[in-house]
SENUBA-347195 format. One line per 2 residues: their letters; for each residue x negated, y, z negated of N, C-alpha, C. Coordinates in steps of 0.05 Angstrom, whole numbers, always signed. Each point is the difference from the previous one (the first is absolute). Layout:
N
a> X Y Z X Y Z X Y Z | ...
REM end
This chain:
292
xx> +1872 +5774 -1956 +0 -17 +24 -28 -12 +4 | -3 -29 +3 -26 -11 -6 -9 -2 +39
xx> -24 +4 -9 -18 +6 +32 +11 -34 +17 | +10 -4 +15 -3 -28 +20 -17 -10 +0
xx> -9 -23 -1 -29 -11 -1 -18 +2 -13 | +1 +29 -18 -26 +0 -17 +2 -23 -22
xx> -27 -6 -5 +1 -25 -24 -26 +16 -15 | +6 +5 -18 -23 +7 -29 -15 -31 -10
xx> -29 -4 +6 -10 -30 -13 -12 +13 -23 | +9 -13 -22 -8 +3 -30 -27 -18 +1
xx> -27 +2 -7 -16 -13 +4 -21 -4 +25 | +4 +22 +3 -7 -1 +29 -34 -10 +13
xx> -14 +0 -34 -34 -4 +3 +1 -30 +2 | +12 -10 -11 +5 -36 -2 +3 -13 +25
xx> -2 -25 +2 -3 -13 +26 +24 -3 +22 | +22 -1 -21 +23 +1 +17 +9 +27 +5
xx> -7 +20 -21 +4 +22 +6 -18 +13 +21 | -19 -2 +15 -20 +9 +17 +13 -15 +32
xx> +12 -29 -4 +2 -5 +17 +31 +16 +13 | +12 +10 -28 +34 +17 +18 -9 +16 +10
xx> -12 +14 -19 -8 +32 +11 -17 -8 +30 | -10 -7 +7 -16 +2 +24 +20 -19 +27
xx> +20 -15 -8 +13 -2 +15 +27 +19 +17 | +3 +21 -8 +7 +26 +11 +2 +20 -5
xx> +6 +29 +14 +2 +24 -11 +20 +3 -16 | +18 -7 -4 +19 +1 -19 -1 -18 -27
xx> -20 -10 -8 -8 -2 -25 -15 +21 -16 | +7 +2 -17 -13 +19 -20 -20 +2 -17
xx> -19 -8 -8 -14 -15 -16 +2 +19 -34 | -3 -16 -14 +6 +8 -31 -25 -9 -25
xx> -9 +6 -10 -13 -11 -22 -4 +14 -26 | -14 -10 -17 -9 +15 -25 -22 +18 +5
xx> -13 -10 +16 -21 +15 +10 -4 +9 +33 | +11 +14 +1 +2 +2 +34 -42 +1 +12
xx> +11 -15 +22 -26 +8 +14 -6 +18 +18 | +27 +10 +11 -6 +28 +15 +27 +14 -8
xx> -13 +26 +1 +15 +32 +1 +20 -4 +13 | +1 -13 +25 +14 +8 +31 +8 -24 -5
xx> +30 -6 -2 +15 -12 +7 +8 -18 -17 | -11 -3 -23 -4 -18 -33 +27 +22 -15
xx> +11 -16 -16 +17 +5 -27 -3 -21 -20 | -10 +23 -22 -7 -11 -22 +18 -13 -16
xx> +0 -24 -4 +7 -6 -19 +5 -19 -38 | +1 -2 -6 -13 -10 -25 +23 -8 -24
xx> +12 -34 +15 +23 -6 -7 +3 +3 -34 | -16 +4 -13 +14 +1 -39 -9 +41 -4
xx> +9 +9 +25 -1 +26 -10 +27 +12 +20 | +26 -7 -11 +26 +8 +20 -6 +29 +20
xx> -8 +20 -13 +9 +22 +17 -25 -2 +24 | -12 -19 +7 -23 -7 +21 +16 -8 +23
xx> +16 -22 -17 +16 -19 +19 +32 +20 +10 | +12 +23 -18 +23 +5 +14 -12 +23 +11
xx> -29 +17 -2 -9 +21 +21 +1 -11 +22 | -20 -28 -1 +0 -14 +30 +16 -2 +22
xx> +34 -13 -20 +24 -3 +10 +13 +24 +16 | -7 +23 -16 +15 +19 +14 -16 +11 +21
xx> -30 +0 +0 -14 +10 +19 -2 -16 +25 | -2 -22 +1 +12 -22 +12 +16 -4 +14
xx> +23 -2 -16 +26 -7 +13 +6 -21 +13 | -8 -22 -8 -1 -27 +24 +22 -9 -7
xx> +6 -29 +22 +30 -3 +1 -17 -35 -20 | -30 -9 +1 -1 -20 -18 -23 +12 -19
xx> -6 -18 -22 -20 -7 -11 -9 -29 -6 | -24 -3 +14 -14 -30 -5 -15 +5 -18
xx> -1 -13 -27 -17 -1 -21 -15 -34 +2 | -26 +19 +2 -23 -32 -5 -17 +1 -20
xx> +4 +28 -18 -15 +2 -16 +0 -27 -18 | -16 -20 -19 +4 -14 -17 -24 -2 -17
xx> -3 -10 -22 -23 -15 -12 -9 -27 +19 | -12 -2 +13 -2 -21 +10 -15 -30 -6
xx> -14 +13 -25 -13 -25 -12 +19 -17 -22 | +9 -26 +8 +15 -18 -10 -12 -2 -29
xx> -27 +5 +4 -8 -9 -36 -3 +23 -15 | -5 +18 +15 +1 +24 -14 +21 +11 -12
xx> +22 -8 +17 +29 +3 -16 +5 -13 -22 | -10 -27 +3 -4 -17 -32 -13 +19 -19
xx> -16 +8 +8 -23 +18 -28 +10 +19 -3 | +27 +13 +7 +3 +30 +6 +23 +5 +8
xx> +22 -13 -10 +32 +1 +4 +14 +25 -4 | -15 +17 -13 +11 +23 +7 +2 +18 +10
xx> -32 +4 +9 -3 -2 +38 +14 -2 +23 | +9 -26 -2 +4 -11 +15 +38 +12 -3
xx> +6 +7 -27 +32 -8 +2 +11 +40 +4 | -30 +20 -2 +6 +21 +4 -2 +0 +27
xx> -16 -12 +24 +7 +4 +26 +17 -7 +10 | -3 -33 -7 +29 -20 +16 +26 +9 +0
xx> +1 +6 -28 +37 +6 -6 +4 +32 -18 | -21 +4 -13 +14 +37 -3 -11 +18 +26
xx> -18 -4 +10 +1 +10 +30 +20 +3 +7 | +1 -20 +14 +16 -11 +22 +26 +6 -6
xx> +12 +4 -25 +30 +5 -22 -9 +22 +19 | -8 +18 -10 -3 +38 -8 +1 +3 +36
xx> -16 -19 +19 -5 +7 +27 +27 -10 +14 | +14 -6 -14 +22 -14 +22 +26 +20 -4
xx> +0 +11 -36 +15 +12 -1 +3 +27 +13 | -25 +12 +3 +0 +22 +18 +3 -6 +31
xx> -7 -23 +13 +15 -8 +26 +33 +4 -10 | +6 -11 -19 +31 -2 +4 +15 +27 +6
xx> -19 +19 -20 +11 +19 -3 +5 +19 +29 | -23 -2 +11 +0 +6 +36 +12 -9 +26
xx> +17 -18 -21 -1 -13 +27 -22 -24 +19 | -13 -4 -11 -32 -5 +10 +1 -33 +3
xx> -4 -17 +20 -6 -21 -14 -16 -17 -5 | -15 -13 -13 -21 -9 -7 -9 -35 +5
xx> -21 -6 +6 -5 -30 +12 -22 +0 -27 | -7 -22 -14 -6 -7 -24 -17 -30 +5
xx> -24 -4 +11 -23 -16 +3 +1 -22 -33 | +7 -18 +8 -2 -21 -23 -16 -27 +9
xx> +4 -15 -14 -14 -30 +0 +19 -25 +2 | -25 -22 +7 +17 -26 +0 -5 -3 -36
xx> -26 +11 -10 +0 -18 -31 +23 +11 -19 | +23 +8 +17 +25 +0 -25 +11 -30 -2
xx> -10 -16 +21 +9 -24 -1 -19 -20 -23 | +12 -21 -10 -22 -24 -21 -15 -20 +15
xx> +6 -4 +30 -13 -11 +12 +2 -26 +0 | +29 -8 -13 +5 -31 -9 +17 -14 +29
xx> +16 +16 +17 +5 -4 +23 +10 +13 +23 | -36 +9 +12 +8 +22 +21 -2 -20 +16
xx> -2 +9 +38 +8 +29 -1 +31 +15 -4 | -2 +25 -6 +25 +16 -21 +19 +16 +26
xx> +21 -7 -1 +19 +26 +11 +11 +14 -19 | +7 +20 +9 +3 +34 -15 +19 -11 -22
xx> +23 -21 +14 +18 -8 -25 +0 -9 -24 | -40 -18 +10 +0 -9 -22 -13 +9 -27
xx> +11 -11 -20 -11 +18 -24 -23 +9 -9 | -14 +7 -21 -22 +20 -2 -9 -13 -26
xx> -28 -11 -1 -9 -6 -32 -27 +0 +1 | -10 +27 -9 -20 +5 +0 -23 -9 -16
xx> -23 -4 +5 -19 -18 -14 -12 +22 -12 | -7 +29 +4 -18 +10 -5 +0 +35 -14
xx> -3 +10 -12 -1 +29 +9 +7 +10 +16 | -13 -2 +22 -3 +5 +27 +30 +0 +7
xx> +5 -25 +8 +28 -3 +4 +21 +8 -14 | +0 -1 -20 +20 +16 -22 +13 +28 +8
xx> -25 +13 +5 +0 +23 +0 +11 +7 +22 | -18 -18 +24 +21 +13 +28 +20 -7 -1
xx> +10 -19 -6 +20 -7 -15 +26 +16 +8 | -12 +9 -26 +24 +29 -17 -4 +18 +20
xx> -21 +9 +15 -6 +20 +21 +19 +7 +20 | +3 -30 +10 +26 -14 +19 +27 +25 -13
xx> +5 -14 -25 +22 +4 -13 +14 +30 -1 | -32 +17 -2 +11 +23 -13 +7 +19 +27
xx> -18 -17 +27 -6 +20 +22 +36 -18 +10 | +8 -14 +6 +32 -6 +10 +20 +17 -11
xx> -3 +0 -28 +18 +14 -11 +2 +19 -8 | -25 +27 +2 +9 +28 +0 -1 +6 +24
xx> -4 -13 +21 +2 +25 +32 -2 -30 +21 | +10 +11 +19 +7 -20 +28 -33 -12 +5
xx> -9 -25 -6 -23 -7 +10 +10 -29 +14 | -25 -4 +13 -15 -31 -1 -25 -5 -7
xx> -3 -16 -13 -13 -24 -10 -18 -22 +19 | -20 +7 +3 -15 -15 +15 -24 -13 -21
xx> +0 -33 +12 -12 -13 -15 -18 -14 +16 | -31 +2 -2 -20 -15 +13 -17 -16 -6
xx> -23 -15 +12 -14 -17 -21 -27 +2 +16 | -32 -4 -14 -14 +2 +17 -13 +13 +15
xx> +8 +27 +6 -8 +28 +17 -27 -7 -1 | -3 -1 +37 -30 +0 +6 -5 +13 +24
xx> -23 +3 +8 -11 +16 +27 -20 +11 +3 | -17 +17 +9 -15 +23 +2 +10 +20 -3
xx> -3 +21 -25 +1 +35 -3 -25 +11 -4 | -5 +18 +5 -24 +20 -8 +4 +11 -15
xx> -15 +0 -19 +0 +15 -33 +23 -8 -25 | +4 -26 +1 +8 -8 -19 -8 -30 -12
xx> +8 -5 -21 -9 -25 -17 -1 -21 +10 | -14 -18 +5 +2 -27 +8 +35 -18 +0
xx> +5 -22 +21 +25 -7 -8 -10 -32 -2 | +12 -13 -10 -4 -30 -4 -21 -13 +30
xx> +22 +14 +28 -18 -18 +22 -23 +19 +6 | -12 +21 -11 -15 +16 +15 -30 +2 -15
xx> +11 -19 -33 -17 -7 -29 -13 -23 +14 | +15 -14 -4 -9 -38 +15 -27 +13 +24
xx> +16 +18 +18 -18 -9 +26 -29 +20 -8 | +0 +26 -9 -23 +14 -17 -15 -22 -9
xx> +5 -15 -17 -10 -14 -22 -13 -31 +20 | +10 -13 +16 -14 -15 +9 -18 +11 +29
xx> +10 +23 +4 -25 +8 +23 -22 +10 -15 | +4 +5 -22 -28 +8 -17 -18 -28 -17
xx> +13 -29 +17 +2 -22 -17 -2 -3 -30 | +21 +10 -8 +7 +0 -23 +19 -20 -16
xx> -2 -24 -8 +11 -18 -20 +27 +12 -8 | +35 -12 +10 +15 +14 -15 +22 -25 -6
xx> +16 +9 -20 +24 -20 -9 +21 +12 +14 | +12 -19 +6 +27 +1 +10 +24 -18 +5
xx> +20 +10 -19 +22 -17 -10 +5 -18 +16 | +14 -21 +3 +18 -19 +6 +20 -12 +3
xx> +19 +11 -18 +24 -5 -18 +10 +25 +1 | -2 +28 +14 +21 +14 +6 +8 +12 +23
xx> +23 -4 +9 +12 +0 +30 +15 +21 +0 | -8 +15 +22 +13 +33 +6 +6 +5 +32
xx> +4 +15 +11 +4 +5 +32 -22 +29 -6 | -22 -3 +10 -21 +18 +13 +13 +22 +14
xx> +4 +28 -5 +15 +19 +18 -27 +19 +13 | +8 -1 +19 -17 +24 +27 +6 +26 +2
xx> -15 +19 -12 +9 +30 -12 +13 +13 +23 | -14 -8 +26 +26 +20 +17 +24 -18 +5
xx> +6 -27 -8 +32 -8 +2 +10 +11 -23 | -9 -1 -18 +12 +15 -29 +10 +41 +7
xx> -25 +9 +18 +14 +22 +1 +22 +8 +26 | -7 -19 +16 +18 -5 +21 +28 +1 -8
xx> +5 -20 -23 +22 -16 -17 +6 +24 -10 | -8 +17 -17 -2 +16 -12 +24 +30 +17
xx> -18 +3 +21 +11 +21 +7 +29 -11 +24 | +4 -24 +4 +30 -11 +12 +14 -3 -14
xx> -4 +3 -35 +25 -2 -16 +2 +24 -13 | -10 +13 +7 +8 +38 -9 +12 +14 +22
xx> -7 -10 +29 +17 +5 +30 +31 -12 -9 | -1 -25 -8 +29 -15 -4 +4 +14 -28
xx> -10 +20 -12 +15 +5 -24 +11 -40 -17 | -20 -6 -4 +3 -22 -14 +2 +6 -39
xx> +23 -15 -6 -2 +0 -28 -8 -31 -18 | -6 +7 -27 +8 -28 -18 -33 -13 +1
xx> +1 -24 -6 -18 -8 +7 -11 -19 +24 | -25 -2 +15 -8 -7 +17 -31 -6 +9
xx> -1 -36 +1 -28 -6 +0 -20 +1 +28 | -27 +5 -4 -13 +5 +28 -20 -8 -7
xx> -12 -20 +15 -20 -23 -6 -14 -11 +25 | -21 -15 -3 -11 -13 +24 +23 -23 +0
xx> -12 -12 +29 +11 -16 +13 -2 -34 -22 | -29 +3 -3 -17 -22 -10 +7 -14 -27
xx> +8 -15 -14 +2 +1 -20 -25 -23 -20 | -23 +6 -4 -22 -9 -5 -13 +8 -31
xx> -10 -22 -8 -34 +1 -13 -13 +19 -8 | -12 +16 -15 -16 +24 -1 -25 -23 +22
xx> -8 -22 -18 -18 -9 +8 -1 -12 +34 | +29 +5 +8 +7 -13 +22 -7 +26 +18
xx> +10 +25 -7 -20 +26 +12 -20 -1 +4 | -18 -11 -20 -23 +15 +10 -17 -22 +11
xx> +14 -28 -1 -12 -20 +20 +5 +12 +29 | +22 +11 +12 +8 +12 +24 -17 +22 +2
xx> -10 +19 -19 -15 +18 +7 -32 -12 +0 | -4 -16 -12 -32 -13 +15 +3 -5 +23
xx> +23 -25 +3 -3 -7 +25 -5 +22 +27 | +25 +21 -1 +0 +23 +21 -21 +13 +4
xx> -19 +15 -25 -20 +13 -2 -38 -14 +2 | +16 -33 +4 -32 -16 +1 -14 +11 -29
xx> +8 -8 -28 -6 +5 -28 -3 -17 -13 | -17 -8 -22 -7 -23 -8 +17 -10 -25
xx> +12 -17 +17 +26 -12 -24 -3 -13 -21 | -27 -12 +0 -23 -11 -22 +4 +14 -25
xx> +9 +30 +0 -7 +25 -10 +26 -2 -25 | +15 -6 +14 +29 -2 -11 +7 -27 -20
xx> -3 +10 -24 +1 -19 -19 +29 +4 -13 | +24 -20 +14 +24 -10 -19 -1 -1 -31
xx> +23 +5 -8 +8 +2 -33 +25 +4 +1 | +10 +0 -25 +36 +1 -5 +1 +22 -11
xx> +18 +12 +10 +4 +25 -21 +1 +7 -25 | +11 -20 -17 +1 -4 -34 -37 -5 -8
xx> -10 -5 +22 -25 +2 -5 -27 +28 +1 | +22 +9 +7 -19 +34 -3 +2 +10 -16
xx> +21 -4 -13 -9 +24 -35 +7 +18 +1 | +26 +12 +32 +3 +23 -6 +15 +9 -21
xx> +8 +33 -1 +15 +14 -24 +31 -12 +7 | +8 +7 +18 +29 -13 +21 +9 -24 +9
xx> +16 -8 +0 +7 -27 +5 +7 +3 +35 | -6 -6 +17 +10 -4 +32 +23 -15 -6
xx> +19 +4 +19 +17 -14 +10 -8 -20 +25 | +6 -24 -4 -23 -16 +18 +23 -13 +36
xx> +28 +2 +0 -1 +7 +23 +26 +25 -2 | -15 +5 +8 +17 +33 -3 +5 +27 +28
xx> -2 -30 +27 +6 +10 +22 +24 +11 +2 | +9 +22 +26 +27 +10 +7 +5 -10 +18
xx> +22 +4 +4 +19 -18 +26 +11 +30 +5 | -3 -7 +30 +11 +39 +14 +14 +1 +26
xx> +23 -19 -7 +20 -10 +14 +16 +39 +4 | +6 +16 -20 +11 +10 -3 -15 +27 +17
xx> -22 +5 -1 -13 +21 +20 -7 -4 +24 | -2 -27 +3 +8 -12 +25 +30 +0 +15
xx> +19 -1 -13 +26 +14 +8 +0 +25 +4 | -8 +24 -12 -5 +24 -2 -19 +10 +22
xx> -19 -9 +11 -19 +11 +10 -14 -13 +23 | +12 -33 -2 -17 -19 +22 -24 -7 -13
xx> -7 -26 +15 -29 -18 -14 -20 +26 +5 | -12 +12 -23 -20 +15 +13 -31 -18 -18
xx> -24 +5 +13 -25 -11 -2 -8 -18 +11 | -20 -19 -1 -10 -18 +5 -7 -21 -19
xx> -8 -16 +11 -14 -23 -24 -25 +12 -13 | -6 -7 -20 -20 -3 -15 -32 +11 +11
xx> -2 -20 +13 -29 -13 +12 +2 +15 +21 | +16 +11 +13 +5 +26 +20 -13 +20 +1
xx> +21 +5 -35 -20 +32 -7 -34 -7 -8 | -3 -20 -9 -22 -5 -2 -28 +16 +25
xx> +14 -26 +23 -16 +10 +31 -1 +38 -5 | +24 +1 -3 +3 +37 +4 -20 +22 -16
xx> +2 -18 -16 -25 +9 -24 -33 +9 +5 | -1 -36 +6 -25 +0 +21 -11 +18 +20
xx> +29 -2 +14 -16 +8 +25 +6 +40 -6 | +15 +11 -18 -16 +23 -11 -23 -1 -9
xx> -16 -19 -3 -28 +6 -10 -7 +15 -15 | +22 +2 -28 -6 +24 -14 +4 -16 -39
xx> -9 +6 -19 +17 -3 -21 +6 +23 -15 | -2 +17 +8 +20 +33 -5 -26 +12 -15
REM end
């Protein structure tokens, strides 16, 4: 009999994973490397009996996995990397939800899309440009079909956390308050997501026992370069700083999908308009006066 409300976060040191866990007592926090004694379960998704000790010690009625490779090019250099977390993980982690009873919410991306005509609803098909995408891909695939999940797909994750890696809007604004010279694309269009509407989103479709898949995204559907013109402006930053380019012009390992926004018609049925605009969270940012 799985605990009511408890949710186990797989990943819990990561950005999205810091922001569940601290959004209530009934998150659990999980990692490969726990950071505390008290209240941490270890876990260490390509070693099974980590992940079904957890389960049973546990006992939650979800599991949110955010664990991922998160570097798009790194997955280019390192596909197997990338294809032992995304999809034999996630295989081996879902089947032991199935087996419990358990059910599992599975953190994916917009870059399963080619980016030839977003923005994407859930219906629409999947053609991935990259490793990256491939992989979550199959991730999707393997977590629907051994145990009751959903599928949540985002783009963009940004905000303030303490003690974790830089995110796209939190790089930009570091980098020109230290006036620092940076490139920034042009040519690829995403919806900017606000880590507490993502975990907001997050924890209303594990209340609704939501299945299948389901996108959660900003409001905005913009520019990388169109970001971080909005974040000069809000923060008074020198936009001088910000030198345009095309994506095919960086050289990365990965190919972007260049508009590869979500359309979230569908969690908006589910849950109501939740967030704000863009330039919103921006102010909100600010006026924390913090960059984590």
């Amino acid at each position: 009999m799985n605990r009511p409300g408890r949710i186990l976060v797989i990943g819990a040191t990561g950005f999205l994973g810091r922001g569940l866990t601290e959004s209530g007592s009934e998150m659990v926090p999980a990692a490969r490397e726990p950071e505390d004694a008290t209240g941490w379960v270890r876990v260490d998704l390509e070693d099974s009996p980590t992940v079904e000790r957890a389960l049973d010690e546990v006992d939650p009625a979800w599991v949110v996995n955010t664990a991922a490779v998160t570097s798009v090019d790194g997955c280019e250099k390192d596909p197997a990397l990338a294809r032992r977390i995304h999809v034999d993980a996630v295989s081996k982690l879902a089947q032991a939800c199935g087996e419990r009873r358990i059910r599992l919410l599975q953190l994916s991306t917009n870059y399963v899309f080619d980016g030839e005509a977003g923005p994407y609803g859930e219906e629409d098909e999947a053609h991935p440009l990259s490793v990256y995408g491939r992989t979550k891909l199959e991730g999707e695939a393997v977590a629907l079909s051994e145990c009751e999940a959903c599928v949540v797909r985002t783009a963009v994750l940004f905000g303030f956390q303490s003690g974790v890696r830089p995110n796209f809007v939190t790089w930009a604004l570091s980098a020109l308050q230290e006036g620092e010279s940076i490139q920034v694309v042009t040519d690829e269009w995403a919806n900017p997501t606000w880590l507490p509407d993502l975990v907001t989103s997050i924890r209303g479709l594990t209340e609704k026992g939501a299945t299948g898949v389901v996108h959660v995204a900003g409001r905005d559907y913009l520019t990388r370069y169109e970001m971080v013109e909005a974040l000069c402006d809000v923060f008074g930053l020198r936009s001088d700083l910000v030198k345009p380019v095309r994506s095919a012009d960086l050289g990365q390992a990965a190919r972007r999908p260049l508009r590869a926004g979500l359309r979230t018609d569908c969690v908006d049925r589910l849950l109501g308009s939740i967030g704000a605009p863009y330039r919103q969270h921006l102010e909100t940012m600010k006026a924390a006066g913090t960059s984590g």
